[in-house]
C-alpha positions as CSV (number, residue, x, y, z in Angstrom):
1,X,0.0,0.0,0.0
2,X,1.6,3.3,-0.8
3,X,2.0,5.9,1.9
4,X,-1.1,7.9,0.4
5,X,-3.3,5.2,0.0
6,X,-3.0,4.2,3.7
7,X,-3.1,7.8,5.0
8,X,-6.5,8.2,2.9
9,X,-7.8,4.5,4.7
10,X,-6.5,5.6,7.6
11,X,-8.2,8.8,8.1
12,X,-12.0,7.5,6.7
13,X,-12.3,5.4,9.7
14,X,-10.9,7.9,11.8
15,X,-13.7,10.0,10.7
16,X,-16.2,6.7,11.6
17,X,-15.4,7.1,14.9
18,X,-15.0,10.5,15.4
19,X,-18.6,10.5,14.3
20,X,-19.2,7.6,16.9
21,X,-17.8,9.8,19.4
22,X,-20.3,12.9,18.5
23,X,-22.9,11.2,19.0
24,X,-21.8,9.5,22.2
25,X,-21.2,12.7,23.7
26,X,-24.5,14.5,22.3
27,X,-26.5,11.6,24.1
28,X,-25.1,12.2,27.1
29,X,-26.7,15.7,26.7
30,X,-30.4,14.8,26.0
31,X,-33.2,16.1,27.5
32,X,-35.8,13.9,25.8
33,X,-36.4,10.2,24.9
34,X,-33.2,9.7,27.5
35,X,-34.1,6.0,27.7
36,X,-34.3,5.6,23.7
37,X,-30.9,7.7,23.6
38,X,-29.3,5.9,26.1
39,X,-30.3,2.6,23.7
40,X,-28.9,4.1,20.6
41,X,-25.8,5.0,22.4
42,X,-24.6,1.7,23.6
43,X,-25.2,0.4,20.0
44,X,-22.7,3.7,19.0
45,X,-20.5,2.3,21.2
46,X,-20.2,-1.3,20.5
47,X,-20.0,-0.1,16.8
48,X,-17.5,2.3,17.7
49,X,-15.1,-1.0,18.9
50,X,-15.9,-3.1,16.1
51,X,-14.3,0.0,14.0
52,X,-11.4,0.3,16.4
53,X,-10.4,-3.2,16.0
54,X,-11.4,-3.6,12.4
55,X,-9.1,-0.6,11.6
56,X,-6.2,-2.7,13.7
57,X,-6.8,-5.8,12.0
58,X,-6.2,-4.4,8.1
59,X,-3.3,-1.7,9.1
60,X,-1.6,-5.5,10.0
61,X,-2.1,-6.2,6.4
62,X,-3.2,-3.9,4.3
63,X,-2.7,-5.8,1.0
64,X,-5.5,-7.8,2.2
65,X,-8.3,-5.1,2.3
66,X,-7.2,-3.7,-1.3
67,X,-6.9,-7.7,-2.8
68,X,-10.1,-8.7,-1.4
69,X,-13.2,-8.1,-2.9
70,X,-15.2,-8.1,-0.2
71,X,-17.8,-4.7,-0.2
72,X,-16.2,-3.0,2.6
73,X,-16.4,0.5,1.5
74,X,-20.3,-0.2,0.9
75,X,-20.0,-1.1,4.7
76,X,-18.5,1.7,5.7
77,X,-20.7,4.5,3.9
78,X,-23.3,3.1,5.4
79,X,-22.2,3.5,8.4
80,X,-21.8,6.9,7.8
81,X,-24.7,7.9,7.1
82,X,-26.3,6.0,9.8
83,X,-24.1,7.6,12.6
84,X,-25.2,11.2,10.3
85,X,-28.9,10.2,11.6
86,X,-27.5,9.2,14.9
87,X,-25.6,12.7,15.6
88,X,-28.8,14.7,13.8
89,X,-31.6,12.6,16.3
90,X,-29.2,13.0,19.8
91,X,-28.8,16.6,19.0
92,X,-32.5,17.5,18.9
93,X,-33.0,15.7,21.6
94,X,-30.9,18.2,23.7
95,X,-33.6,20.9,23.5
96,X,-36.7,20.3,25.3
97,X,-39.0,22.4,23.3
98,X,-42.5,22.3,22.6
99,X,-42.4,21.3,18.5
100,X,-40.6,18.3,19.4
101,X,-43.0,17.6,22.5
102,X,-45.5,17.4,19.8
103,X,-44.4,14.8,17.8
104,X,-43.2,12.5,19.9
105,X,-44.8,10.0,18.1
106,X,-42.4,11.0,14.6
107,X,-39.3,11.0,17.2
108,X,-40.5,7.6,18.4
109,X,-40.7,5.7,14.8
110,X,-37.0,7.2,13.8
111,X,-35.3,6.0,17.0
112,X,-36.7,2.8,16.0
113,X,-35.9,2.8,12.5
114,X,-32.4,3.8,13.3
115,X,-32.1,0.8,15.6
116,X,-33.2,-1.4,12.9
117,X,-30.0,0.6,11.0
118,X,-27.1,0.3,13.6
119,X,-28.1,-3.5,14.1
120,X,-27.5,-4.2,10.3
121,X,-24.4,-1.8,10.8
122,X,-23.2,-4.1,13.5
123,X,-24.0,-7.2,11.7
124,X,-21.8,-6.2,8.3
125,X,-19.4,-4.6,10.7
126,X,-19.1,-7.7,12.1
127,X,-18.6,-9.6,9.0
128,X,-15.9,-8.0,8.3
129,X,-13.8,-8.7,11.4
130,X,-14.5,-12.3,10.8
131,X,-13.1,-11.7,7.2
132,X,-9.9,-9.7,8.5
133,X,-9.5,-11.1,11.7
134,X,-5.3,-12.1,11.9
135,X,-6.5,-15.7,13.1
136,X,-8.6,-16.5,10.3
137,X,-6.4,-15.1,7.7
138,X,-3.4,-17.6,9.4
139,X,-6.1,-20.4,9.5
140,X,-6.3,-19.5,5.6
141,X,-1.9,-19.3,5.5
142,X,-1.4,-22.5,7.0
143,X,-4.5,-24.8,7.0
144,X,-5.2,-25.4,10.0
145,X,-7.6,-28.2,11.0
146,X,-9.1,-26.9,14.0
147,X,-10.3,-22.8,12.3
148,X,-12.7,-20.9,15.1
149,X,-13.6,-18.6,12.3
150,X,-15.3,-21.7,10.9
151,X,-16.7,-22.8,13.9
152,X,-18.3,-19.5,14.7
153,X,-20.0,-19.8,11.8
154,X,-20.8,-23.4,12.0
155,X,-22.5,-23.1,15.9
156,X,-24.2,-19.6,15.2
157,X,-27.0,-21.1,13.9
158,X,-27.8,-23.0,17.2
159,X,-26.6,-19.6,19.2
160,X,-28.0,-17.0,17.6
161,X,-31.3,-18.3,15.6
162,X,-32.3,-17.3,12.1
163,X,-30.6,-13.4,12.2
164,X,-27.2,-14.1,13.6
165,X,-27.3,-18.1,10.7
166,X,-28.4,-15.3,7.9
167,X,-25.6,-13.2,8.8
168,X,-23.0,-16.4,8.7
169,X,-23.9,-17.3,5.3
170,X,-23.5,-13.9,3.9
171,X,-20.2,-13.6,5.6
172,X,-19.6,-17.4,3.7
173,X,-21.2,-16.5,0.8
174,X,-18.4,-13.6,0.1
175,X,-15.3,-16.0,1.0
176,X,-16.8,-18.7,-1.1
177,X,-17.1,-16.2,-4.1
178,X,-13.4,-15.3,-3.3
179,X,-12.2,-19.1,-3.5
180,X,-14.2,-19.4,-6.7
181,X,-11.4,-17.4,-8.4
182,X,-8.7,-18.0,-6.0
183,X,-7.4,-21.7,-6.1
184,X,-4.6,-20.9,-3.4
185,X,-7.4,-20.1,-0.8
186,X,-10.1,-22.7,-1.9
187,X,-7.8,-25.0,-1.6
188,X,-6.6,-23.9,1.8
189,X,-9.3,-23.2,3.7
190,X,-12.6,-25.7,1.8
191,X,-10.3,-29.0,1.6
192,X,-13.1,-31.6,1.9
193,X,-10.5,-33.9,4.1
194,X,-10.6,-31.3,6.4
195,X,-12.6,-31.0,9.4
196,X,-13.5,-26.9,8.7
197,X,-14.1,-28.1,5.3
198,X,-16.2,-30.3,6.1
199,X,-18.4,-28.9,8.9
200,X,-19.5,-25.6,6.4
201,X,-20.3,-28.2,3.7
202,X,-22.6,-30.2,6.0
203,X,-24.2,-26.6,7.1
204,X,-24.5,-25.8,3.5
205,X,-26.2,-28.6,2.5
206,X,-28.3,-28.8,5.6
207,X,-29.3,-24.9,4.9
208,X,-30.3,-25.8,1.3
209,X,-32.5,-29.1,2.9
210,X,-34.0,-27.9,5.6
211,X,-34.6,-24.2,5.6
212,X,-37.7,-22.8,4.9
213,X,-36.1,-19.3,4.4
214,X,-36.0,-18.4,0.7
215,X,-33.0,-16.1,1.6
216,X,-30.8,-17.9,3.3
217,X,-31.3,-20.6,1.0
218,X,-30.2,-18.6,-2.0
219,X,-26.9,-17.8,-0.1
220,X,-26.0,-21.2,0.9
221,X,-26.0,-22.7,-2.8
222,X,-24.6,-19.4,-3.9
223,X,-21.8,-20.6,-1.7
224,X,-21.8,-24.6,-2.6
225,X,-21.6,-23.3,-6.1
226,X,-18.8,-21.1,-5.4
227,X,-17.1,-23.9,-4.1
228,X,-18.3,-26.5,-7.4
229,X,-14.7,-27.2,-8.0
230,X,-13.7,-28.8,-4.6
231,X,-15.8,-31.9,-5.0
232,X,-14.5,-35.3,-6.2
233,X,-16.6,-37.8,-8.3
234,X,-16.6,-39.7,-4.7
235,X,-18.5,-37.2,-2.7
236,X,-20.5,-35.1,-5.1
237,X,-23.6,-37.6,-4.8
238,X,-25.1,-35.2,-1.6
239,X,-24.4,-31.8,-2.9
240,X,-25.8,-32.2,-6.4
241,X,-28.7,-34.1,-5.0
242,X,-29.4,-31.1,-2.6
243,X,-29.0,-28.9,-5.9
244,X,-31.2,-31.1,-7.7
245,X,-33.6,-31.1,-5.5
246,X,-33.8,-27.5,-5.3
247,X,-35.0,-27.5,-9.6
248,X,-38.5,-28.9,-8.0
249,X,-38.9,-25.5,-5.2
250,X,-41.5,-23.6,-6.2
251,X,-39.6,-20.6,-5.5
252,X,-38.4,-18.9,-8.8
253,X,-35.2,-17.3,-7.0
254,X,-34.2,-20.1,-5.4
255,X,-34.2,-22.4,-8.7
256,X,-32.5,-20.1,-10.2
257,X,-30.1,-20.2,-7.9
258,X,-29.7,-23.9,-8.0
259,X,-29.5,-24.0,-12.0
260,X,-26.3,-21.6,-11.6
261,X,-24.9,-23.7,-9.0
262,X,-25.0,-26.8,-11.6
263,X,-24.0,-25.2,-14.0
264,X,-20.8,-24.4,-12.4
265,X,-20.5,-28.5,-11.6
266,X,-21.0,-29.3,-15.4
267,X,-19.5,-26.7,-17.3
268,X,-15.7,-26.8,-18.9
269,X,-14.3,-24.8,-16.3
270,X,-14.8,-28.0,-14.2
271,X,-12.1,-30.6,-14.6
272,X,-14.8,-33.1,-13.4
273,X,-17.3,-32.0,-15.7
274,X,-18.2,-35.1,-17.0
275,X,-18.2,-37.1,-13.9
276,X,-20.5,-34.4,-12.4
277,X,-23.1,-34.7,-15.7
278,X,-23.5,-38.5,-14.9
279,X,-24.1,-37.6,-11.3
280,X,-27.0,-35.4,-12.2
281,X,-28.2,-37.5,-15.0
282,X,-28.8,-40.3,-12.3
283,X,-30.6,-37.8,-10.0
284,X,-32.9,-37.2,-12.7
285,X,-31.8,-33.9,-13.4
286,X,-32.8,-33.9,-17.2
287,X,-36.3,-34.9,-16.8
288,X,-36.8,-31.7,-14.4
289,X,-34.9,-29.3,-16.7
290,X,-37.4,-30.7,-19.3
291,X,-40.8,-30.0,-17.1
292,X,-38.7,-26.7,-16.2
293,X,-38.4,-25.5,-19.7
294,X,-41.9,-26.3,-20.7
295,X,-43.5,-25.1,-17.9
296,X,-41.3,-21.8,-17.1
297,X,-42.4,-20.0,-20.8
298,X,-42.7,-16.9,-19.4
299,X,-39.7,-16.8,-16.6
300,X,-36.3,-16.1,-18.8
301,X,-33.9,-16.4,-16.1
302,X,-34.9,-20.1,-15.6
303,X,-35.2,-20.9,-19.7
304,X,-31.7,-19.0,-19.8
305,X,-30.0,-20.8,-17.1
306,X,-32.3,-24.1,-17.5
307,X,-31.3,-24.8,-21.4
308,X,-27.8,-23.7,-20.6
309,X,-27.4,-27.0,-17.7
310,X,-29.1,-29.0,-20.4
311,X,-26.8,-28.0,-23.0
312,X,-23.6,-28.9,-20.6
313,X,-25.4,-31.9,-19.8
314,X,-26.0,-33.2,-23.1
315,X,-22.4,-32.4,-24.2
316,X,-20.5,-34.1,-21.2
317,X,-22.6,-37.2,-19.7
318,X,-22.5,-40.2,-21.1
319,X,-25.8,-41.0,-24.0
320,X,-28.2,-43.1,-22.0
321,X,-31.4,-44.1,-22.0
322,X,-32.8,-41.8,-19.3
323,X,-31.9,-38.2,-21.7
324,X,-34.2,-40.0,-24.4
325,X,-36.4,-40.8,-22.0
326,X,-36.9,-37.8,-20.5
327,X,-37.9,-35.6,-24.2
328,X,-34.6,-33.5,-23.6
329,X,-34.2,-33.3,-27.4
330,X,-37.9,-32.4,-27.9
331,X,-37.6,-29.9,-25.5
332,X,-34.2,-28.0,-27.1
333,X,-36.3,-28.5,-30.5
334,X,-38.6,-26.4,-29.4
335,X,-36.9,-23.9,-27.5
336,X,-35.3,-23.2,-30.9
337,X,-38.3,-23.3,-33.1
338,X,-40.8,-21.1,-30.6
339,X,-40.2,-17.8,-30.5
340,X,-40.4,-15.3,-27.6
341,X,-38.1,-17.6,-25.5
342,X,-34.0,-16.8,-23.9
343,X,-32.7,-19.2,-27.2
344,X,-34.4,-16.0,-29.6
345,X,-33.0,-13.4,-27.4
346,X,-29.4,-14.9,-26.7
347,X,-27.0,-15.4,-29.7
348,X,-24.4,-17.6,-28.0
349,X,-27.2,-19.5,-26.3
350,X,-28.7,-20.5,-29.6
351,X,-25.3,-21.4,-31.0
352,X,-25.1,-23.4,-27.8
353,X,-28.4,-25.6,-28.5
354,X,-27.6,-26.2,-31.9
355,X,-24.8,-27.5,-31.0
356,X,-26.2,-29.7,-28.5
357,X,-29.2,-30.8,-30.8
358,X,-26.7,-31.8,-33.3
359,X,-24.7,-33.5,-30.3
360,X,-27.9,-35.4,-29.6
361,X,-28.5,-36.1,-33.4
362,X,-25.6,-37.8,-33.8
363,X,-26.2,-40.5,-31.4
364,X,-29.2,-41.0,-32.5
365,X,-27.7,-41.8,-36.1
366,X,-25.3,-44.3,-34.6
């Protein structure tokens, strides 16, 4: 980092807690809604520490924050203008006038919005530290087999409930889309032999199972898609068979979701491509992606992504019986005969199913 750079970083969350410190010191001076001031004070402060260590933790390497594309700086306007509305609501409470004794009712709805506000503050804030925390980052140096970053995130969701397991996965979901790109750190810290490894791979899955949340479902096979490359032909049966079973939720989002996630399992860029196909061709993936495609005429996402996993699937798993079976040819047929559908609006995808129809074609013929 040159000396400018980490005089600029430096001094922005300086700034954070300068403004933490404002509005410490302006609640300390209220007049009114003392109790609710008091409340959105102690939240000040405990932010106000998270920036203070946060702040330590990157000036020990600063490569790191500039490397990682994690959102910080999304993170940290926020904050800003949440401790703005902070400052602006503890200093009108210093007065003890008449106009704001009659609308103590508008005073009472912005101290709770602005709770609402500093907890999600508090929950990215917190995020981060996981992310730049000097034991985590060695855990991702040297591989160790016992990580407590990961077993934070593994135990939250039996210590903190839905909130504090939604706020895990989204601090998972941005590591995961790090070590999508980053073989060095997927290979470090999501060995499957490993007991870390393992444990957020079981929590995945059992996320993507169990949960009824939409959300958090979304962000744990964001992550196990992410991650498409660590799995061997002898343990993908579970994950793709989670994914799979995802194409039946009735959920467009979350389908969506699990149609990318395959895709990453089938596609070139995946030395067990093939292998992965077969896997999904047993779990009756085509015969989905067929009732998918016929029924979804008016969702483009899921034609897009839907004929793009058949496509892959058709070019890299072995002919059997169960792709004829299951109409998969009919189905690209028609896609590319119909109009109004994502093969008429997408070049490349319409070179892509003619070259999968022809793929199927010629088996037929021999």
């Amino acid at each position: 980092m040159r000396p400018d750079q980490k005089q600029k970083f430096v001094h922005v969350f300086n700034e954070l807690i300068s403004q933490a410190n404002q509005v410490v010191l302006a609640v300390g001076q209220a007049k009114l809604f003392r109790v609710n001031c008091r409340e959105m004070g102690m939240m000040v402060c405990q932010l106000s520490q998270m920036l203070k260590t946060l702040l330590r933790y990157i000036s020990l390497d600063p490569v790191l924050f500039y490397l990682n594309p994690i959102h910080c700086f999304s993170v940290i306007s926020m904050v800003s203008r949440v401790l703005n509305e902070a400052l602006s609501l503890a200093c009108m409470c210093k007065h003890n006038t008449v106009f704001c004794q009659l609308f103590t009712a508008t005073y009472r709805s912005r101290f709770h919005k602005l709770y609402r506000l500093l907890d999600t503050c508090i929950a990215n804030t917190n995020r981060l530290l996981i992310i730049y925390d000097p034991g985590f980052n060695r855990f991702l140096a040297y591989g160790s087999p016992t990580p407590s970053a990961w077993s934070c995130m593994v135990t939250t969701e039996h210590c903190g409930g839905e909130s504090h397991l939604h706020h895990g996965l989204m601090t998972l979901m941005e590591i995961t889309t790090e070590a999508e790109y980053n073989h060095n750190l997927r290979c470090k810290a999501f060995k499957t032999n490993s007991p870390g490894g393992k444990a957020i791979v079981e929590l995945l899955l059992k996320v993507i199972k169990e949960s009824e949340d939409s959300t958090s479902k979304v962000l744990a096979i964001r992550s196990i898609g992410s991650l498409a490359k660590i799995f061997r032909e002898n343990d993908n049966h579970e994950v793709i068979s989670a994914l799979v079973s995802q194409l039946e939720n009735g959920h467009g989002e979350v389908v969506t979701e699990a149609l990318v996630a395959l895709i990453k399992f089938a596609c070139d860029h995946n030395h067990l491509c093939r292998q992965h196909s077969n896997r999904m061709i047993e779990l009756n993936a085509a015969q989905l992606l067929v009732k998918l495609l016929s029924e979804g005429e008016r969702e483009w996402g899921l034609q897009f992504h839907g004929l793009q996993l058949m496509c892959f699937i058709a070019f890299k798993a072995d002919y059997s019986a169960a792709v004829e079976q299951d109409r998969v040819v009919t189905a690209i047929r028609q896609l590319l005969t119909q109009g109004r559908t994502a093969v008429s609006r997408h070049p490349k995808l319409r070179e892509l199913a003619t070259k999968a129809l022809g793929y199927f074609t010629l088996y037929y013929q021999y």
